[in-house]
C-alpha positions in Angstrom: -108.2 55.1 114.7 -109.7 55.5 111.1 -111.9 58.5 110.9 -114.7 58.0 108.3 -116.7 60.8 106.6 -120.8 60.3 107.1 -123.3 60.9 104.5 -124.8 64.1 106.4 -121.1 65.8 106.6 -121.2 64.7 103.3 -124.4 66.5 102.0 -123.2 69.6 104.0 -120.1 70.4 102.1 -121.7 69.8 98.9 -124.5 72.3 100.2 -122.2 75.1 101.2 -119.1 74.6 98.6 -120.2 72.7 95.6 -119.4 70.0 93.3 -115.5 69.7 94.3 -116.0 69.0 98.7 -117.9 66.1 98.1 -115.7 64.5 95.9 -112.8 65.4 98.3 -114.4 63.9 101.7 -115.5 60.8 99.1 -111.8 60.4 98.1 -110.9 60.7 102.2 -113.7 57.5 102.8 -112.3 55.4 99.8 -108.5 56.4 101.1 -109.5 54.6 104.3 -111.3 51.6 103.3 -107.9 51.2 101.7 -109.6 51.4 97.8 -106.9 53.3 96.7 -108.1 53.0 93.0 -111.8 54.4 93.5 -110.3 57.1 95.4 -108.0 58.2 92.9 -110.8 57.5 90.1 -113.6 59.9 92.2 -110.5 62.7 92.6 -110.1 62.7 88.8 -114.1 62.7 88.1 -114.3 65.1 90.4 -112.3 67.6 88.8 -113.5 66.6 85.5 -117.4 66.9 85.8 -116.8 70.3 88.0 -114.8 71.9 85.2 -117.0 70.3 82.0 -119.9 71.9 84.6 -118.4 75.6 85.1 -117.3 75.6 81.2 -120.9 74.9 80.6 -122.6 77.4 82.5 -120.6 79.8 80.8 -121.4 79.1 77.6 -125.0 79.2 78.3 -127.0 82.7 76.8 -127.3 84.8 79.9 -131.3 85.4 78.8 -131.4 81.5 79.4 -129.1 81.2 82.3 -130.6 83.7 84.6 -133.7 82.4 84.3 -132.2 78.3 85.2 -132.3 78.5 89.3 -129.4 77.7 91.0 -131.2 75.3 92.8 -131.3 72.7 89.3 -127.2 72.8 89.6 -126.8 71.8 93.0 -129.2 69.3 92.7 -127.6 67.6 89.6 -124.5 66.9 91.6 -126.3 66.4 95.2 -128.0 63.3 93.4 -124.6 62.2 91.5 -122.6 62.3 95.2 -126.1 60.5 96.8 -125.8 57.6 94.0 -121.8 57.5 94.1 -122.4 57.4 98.4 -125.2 54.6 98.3 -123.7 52.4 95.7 -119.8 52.2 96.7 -119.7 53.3 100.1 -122.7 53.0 102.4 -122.2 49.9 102.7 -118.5 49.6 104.1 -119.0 52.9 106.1 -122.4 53.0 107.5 -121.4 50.4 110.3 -118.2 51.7 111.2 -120.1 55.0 111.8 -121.8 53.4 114.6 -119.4 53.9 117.0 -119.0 57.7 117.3 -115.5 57.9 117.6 -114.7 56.9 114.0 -116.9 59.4 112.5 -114.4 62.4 110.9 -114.7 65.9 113.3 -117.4 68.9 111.5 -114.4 71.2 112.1 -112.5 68.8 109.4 -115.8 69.1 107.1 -115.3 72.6 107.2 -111.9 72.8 106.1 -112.0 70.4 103.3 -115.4 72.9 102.5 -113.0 75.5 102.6 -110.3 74.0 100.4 -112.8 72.8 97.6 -114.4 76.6 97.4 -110.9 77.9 96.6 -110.5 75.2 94.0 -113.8 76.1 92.7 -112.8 79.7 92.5 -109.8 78.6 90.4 -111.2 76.8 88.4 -113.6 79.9 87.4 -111.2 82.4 87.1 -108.8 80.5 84.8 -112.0 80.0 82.5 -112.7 83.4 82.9 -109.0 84.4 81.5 -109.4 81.6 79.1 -112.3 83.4 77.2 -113.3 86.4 75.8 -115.1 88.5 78.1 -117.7 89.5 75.5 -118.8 88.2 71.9 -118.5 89.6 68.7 -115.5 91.4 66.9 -112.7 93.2 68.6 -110.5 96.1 68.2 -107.1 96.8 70.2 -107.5 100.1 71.4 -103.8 102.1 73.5 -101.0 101.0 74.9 -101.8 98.0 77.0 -104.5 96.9 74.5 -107.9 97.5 75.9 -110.5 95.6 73.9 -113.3 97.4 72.1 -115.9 94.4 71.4 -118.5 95.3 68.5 -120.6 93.3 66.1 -119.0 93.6 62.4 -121.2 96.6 60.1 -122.7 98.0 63.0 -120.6 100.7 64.2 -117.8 103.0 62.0 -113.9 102.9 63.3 -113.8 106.1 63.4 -116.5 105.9 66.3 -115.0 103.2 67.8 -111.5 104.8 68.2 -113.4 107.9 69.6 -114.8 105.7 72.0 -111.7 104.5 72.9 -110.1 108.1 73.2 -112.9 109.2 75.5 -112.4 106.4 77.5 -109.2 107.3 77.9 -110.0 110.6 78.3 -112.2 109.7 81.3 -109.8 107.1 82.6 -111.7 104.2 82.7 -108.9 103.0 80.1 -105.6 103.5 81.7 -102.3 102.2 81.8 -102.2 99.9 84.4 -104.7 97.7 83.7 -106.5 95.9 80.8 -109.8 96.8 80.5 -112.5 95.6 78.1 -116.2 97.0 77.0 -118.7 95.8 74.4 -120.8 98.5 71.9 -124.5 97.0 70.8 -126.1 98.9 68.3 -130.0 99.4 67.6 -131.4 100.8 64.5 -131.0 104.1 66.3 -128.9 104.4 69.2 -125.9 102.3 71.0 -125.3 101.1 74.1 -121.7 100.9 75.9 -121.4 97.9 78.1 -118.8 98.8 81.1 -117.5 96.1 83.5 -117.9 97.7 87.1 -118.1 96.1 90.6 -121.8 96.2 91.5 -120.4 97.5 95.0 -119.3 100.7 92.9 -123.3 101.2 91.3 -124.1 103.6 94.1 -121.4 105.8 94.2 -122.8 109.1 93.5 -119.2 110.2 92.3 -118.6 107.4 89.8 -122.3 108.0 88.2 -121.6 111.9 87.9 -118.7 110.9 86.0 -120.7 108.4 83.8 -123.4 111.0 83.0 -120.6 113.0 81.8 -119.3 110.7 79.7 -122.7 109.6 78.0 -123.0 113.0 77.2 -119.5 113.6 75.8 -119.5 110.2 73.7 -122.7 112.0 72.4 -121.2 114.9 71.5 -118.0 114.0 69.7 -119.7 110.9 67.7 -123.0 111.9 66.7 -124.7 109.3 67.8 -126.6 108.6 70.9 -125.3 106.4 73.7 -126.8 104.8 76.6 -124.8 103.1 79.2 -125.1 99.7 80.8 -123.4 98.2 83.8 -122.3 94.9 84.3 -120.7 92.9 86.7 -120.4 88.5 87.1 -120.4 87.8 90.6 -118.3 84.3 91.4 -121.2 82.1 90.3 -121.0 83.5 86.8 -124.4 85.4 87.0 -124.8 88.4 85.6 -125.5 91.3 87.2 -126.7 94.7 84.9 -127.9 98.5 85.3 -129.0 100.8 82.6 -127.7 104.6 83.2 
């Protein structure tokens, strides 16, 4: 017996996992209506409009983005999956839903939910090792190349490989993994931008450690550094803390 998809189960997965669900449990519906080509065709828009969407977001200034609730985003493709629903599917499906045995189990809603969230994940994280994680200029910095990110005539390279050596010095840059951190200058002062887990922002060991380092960087450069935390959590918003 055909198992059909309804517009509630529908709405759910797009609540709980985003643009790519939807267009999955859409693809199941055409599939079994036997419109093989609109099934392949919302697959592929699918997959388009949720990476032209994730690329976007990133792109946006974080000064605009975090104020943009995340409520306008799932709205924008809750009412794309409402009009795609209503205009090709209601229609065929609606009536077969009236006999409870064709409508699709919540326990298959939730793994299709499941799937598309991974997907979604993906689809971030390639972006993510796609582009740089911060603007400006960069310099290569040890072994494994760590990335010092700067803006061009603000900051000496002198400075910036004694940045480097204390993060070194500190371990924060170490051999087994790439690491990257952004310097912004003021008229008077600079701040060092490190990428830690916000989970981490507590620990009472790792800020001793940073204290120590703010006070070292201002030691051996001349100049006085602040320190900033930051950390993107898997919706791309940023997270910060000034030290």
């Amino acid at each position: 017996m055909q198992k059909y998809y309804s517009e509630k189960q529908i709405y759910f997965a797009t609540f709980l996992g985003g643009p790519i669900p939807p267009g999955i449990l859409i693809y199941k519906n055409f599939k079994q209506i036997g419109d093989d080509k609109r099934a392949s065709l919302a697959l592929i828009i699918t997959f388009i409009f949720t990476s032209i969407l994730f690329y976007g977001l990133m792109q946006i200034p974080e000064e605009i983005s975090d104020k943009i609730p995340n409520l306008v985003f799932s709205s924008l493709y809750t009412g794309i999956v409402y009009l795609v629903y209503h205009h090709y599917l209601a229609d065929s499906i609606n009536d077969l839903l009236i006999e409870t045995e064709n409508k699709a189990s919540n326990w298959a809603v939730t793994g299709f939910t499941i799937f598309g969230v991974l997907i979604n994940i993906l689809i971030i994280i390639s972006f993510a090792f796609s582009t740089p994680l911060f603007p400006g200029d960069k310099m290569i910095y040890g072994e494994i190349e760590h990335e010092i990110y700067f803006d061009e005539g603000t900051i000496s390279e002198s400075n910036l490989q004694e940045v480097g050596r204390i993060l070194t010095d500190f371990e924060y840059f170490y051999n087994d993994m790439q690491q990257a951190v952004r310097i912004e200058s003021t008229e008077n002062d600079y701040t060092l931008i490190l990428p830690i887990g916000k989970e981490n922002w507590h620990n009472a060991d790792l800020l001793f450690e940073l204290d120590n380092l703010k006070q070292v960087q201002n030691n051996d450069t001349g100049e006085l550094f602040h320190l900033q935390l930051i950390h993107w959590d898997l919706s791309g918003k940023t997270h910060k803390k000034n030290l």
